[in-house]
C-alpha positions as CSV (number, residue, x, y, z in Angstrom):
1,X,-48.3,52.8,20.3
2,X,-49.4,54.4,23.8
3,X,-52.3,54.7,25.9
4,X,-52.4,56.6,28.8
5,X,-53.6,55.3,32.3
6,X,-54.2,57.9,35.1
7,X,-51.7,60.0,33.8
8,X,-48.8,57.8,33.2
9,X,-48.1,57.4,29.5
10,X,-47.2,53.4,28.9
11,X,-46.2,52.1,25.5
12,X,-47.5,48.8,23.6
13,X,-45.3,47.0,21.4
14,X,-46.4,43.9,19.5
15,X,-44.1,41.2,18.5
16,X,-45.1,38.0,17.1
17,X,-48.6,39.0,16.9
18,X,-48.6,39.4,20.6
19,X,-49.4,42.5,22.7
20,X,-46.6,43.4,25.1
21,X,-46.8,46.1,27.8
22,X,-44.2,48.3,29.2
23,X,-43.5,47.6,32.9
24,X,-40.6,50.4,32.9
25,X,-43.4,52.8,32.0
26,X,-45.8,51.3,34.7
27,X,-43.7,51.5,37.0
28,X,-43.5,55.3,37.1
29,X,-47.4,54.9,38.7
30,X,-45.9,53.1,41.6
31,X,-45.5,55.0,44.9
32,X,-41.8,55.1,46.5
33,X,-38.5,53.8,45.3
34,X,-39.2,50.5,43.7
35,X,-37.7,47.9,40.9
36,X,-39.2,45.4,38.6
37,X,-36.8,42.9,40.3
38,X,-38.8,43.7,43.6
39,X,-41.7,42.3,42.1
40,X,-39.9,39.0,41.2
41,X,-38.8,38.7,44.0
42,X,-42.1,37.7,45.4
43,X,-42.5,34.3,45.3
44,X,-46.6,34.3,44.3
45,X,-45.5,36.5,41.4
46,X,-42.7,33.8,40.3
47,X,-45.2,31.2,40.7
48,X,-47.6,33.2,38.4
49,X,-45.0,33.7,35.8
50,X,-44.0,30.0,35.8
51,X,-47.6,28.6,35.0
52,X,-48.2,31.4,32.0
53,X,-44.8,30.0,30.4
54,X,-45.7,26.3,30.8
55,X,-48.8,27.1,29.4
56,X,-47.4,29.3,26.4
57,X,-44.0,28.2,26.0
58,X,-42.7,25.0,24.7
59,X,-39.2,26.0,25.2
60,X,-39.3,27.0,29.0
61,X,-36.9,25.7,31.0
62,X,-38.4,23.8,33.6
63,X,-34.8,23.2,35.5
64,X,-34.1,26.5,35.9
65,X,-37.5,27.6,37.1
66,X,-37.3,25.0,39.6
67,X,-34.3,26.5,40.9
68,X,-35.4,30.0,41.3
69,X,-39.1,29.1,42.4
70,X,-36.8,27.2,45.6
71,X,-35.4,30.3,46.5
72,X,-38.2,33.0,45.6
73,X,-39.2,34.7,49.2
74,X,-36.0,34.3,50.6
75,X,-34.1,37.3,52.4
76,X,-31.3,37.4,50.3
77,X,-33.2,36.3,47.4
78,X,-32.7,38.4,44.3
79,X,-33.9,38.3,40.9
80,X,-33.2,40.9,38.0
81,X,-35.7,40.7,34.7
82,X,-32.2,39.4,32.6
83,X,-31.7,36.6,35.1
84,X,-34.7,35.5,34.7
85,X,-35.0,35.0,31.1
86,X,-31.6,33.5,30.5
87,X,-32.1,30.8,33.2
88,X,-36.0,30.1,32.3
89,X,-36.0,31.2,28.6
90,X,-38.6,32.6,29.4
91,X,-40.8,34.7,26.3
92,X,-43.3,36.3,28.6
93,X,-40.4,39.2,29.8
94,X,-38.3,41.1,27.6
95,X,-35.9,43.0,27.7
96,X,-35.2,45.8,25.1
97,X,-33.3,48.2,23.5
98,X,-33.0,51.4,21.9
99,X,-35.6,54.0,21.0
100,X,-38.2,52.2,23.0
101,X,-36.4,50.2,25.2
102,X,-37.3,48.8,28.7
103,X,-38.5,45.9,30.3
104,X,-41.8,44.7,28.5
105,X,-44.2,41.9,29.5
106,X,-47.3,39.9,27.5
107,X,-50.0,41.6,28.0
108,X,-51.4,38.5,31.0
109,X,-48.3,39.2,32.9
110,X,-48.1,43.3,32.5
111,X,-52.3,42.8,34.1
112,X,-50.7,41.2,36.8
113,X,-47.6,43.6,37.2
114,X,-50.4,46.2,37.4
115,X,-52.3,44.4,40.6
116,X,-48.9,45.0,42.2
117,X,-49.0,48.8,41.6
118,X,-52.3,48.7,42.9
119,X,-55.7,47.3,42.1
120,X,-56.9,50.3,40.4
121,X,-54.5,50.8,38.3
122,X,-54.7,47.0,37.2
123,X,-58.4,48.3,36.6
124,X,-57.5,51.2,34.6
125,X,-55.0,49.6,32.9
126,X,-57.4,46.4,31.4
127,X,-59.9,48.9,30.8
128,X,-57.6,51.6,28.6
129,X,-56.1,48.2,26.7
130,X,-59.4,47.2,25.4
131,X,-60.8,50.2,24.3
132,X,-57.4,50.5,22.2
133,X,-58.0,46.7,21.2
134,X,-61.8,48.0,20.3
135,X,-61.1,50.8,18.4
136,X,-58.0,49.0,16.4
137,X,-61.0,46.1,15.3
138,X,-63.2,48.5,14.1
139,X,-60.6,50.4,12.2
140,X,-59.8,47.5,10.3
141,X,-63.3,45.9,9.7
142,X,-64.2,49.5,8.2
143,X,-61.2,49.4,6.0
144,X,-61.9,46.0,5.0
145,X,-65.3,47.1,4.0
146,X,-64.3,50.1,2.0
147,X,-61.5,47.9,0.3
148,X,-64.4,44.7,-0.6
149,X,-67.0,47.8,-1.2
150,X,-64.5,49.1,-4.0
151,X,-64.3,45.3,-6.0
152,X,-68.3,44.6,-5.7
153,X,-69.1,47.5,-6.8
154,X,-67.3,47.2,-10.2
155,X,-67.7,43.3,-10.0
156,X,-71.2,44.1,-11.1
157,X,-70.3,46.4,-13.8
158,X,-67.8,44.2,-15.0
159,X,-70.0,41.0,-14.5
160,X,-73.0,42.7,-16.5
161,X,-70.4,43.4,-19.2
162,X,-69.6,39.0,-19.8
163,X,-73.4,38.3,-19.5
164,X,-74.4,40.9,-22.2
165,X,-71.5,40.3,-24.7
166,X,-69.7,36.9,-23.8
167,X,-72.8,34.4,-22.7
168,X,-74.5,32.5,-25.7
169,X,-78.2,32.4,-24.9
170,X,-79.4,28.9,-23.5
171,X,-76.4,28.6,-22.1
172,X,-75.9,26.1,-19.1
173,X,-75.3,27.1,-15.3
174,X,-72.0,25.5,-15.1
175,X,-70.9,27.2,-18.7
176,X,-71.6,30.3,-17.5
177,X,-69.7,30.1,-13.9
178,X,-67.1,28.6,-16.4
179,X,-67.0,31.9,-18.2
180,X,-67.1,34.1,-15.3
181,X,-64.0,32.2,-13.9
182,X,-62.0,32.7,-17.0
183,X,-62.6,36.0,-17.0
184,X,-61.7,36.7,-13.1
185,X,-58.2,34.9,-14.1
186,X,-57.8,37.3,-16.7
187,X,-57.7,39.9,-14.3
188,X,-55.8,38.3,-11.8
189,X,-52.7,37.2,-14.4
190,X,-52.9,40.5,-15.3
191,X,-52.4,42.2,-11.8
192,X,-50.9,39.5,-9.7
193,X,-49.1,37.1,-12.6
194,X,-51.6,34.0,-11.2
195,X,-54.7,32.2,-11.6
196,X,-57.2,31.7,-8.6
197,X,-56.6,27.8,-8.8
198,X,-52.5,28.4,-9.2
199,X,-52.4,30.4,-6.3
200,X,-55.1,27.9,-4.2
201,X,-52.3,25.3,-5.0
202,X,-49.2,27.1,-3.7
203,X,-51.2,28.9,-0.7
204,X,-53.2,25.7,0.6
205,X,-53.5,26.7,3.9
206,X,-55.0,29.8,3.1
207,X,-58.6,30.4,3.5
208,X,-60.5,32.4,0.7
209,X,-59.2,33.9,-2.4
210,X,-56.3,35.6,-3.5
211,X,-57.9,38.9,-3.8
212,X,-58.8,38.6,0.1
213,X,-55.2,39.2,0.8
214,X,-54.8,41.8,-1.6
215,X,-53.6,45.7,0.1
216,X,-55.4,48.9,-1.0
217,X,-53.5,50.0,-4.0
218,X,-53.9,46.6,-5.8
219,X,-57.7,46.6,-5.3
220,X,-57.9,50.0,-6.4
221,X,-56.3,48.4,-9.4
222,X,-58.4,45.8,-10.1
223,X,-60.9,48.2,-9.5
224,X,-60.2,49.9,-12.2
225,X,-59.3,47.1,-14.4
226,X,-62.9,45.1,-14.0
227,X,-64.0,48.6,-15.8
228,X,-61.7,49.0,-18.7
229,X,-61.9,45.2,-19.4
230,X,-65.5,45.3,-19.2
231,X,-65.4,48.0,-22.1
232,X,-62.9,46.3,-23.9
233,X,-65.3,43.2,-23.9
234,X,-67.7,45.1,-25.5
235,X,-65.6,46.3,-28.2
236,X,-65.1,42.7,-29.1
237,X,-61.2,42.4,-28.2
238,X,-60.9,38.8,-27.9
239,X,-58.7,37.7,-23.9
240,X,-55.8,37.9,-25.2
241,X,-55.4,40.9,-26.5
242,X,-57.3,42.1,-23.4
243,X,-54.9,40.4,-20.9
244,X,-52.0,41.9,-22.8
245,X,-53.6,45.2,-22.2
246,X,-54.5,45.0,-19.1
247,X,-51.8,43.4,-17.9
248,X,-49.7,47.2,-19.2
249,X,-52.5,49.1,-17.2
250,X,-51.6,47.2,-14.2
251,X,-48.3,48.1,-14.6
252,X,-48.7,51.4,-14.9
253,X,-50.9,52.0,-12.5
254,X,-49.2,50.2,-9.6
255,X,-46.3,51.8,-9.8
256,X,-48.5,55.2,-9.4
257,X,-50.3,54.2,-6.6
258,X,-47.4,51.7,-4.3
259,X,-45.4,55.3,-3.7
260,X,-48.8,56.9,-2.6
261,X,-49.3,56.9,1.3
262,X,-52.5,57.8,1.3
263,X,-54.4,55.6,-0.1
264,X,-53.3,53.1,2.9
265,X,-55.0,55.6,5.1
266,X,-58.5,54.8,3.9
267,X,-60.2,58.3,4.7
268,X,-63.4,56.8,4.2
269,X,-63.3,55.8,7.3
270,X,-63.7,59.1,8.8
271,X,-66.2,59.9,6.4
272,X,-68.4,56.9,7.7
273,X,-67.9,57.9,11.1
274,X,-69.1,61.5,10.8
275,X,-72.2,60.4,8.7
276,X,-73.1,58.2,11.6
277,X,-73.0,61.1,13.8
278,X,-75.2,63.1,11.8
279,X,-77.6,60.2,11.5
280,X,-78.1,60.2,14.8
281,X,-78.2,63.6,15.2
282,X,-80.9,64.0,12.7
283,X,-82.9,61.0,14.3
284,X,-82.5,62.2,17.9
């Protein structure tokens, strides 16, 4: 991942759900013949470093930052980025390797590195990392909507389908949640091999269902299943024979839609975007 900040291109890596910043990349925006280690060398900037690592990490090695924060400033004080993590164990710098390799800092510590290039670019540089944060959120809340919008929609049919052919008249309020309940397991032994309340059990920690942390191509699935099992219902084919069923459908089905890329994409999204621009056209 890249984003681009007055014309020098600096790459985003993320590791541990963190957001890391390339300082070898920033560095390119800096005027004259300079090193990351110049930058540690300045004793504000070690100082800096030290307080975001006791803050965030429980494994920092106090010792050895006392050490270097002694010398830092000093005339023949000098500091390279490897130093620095081996005798701090430090997890705010890293160092890396291969196709994108460099010197990369979290995200706090690369805003900083950028007031040292110069205060615009700092500027810049927040300012071209949130609308990348921005436009990643509202990627995913779209896709999240499209993937939920897919399940209620056929939730409905598929509800309608137990209420008309499964529910005795008269029946009680906690029967019938009792009935929809059975019939939601039916669907999920079929597709994920679990009940709601198995899967509460081994996942406790979890928050919602087991269908909230379900990818595209297995709600597209279940999509598809809430449909055939609501016909099957109406034909009379008592849950067993229905889960067998299903349960082959699933198969089948899954192993047509993990191998196809595209369905990860979520197109829609594009779609809603561009009907949102000709709303507003229309309504201008």
């Amino acid at each position: 991942m890249k984003i681009n900040v007055k014309g020098t291109e600096i790459t985003l890596l993320t590791v541990s759900n963190e957001n890391y910043i390339s300082l070898t990349d920033m560095l390119k925006a800096k005027e004259g013949d300079f090193f990351i280690s110049d930058w540690l060398r300045n004793r504000n900037t070690v100082e800096f470093l030290g307080i975001w690592e006791k803050i965030h990490n429980p494994n920092f090695n106090y010792g050895g930052y006392a050490t270097i924060r002694s010398k830092a400033g000093l005339n023949n004080y000098k500091m390279s980025v490897k130093e620095w993590v081996e005798k701090t164990n430090s997890i705010g710098i890293k160092a890396t390797t291969g196709r994108y390799g460099g010197t990369y800092a979290h995200k706090d510590l690369a805003f900083e590195f950028g007031m040292w290039i110069s205060a615009e670019f700092k500027i810049y540089l927040i300012k071209e990392f949130q609308r990348l944060k921005e436009e990643e959120n509202e990627r995913k809340q779209v896709e999240w909507n499209v993937k939920r919008t897919l399940t209620k929609i056929n939730y409905k049919i598929h509800t309608n389908a137990i209420k008309n052919n499964l529910i005795p008249l008269k029946i009680s309020r906690l029967d019938e949640k009792m009935i929809y309940a059975s019939e939601a397991d039916v669907l999920n032994v079929a597709l994920f091999g679990i009940t709601a309340k198995e899967w509460r059990e081994k996942k406790p920690k979890k928050k919602g269902n087991i269908r909230d942390y379900a990818n595209v191509s297995q709600l597209i699935c279940l999509a598809n299943l809430e449909s055939l099992n609501s016909l099957l219902i109406k034909e009379c084919i008592n849950q067993h024979e229905r889960l067998m069923k299903l349960n082959k459908v699933a198969i089948s089905q899954m192993k047509i839609l993990v191998g196809d890329k595209r369905i990860e994409k979520v197109e829609e999204y594009k779609f809603l975007k561009l009907k949102e621009k000709d709303m507003t056209t229309i309504y201008a």
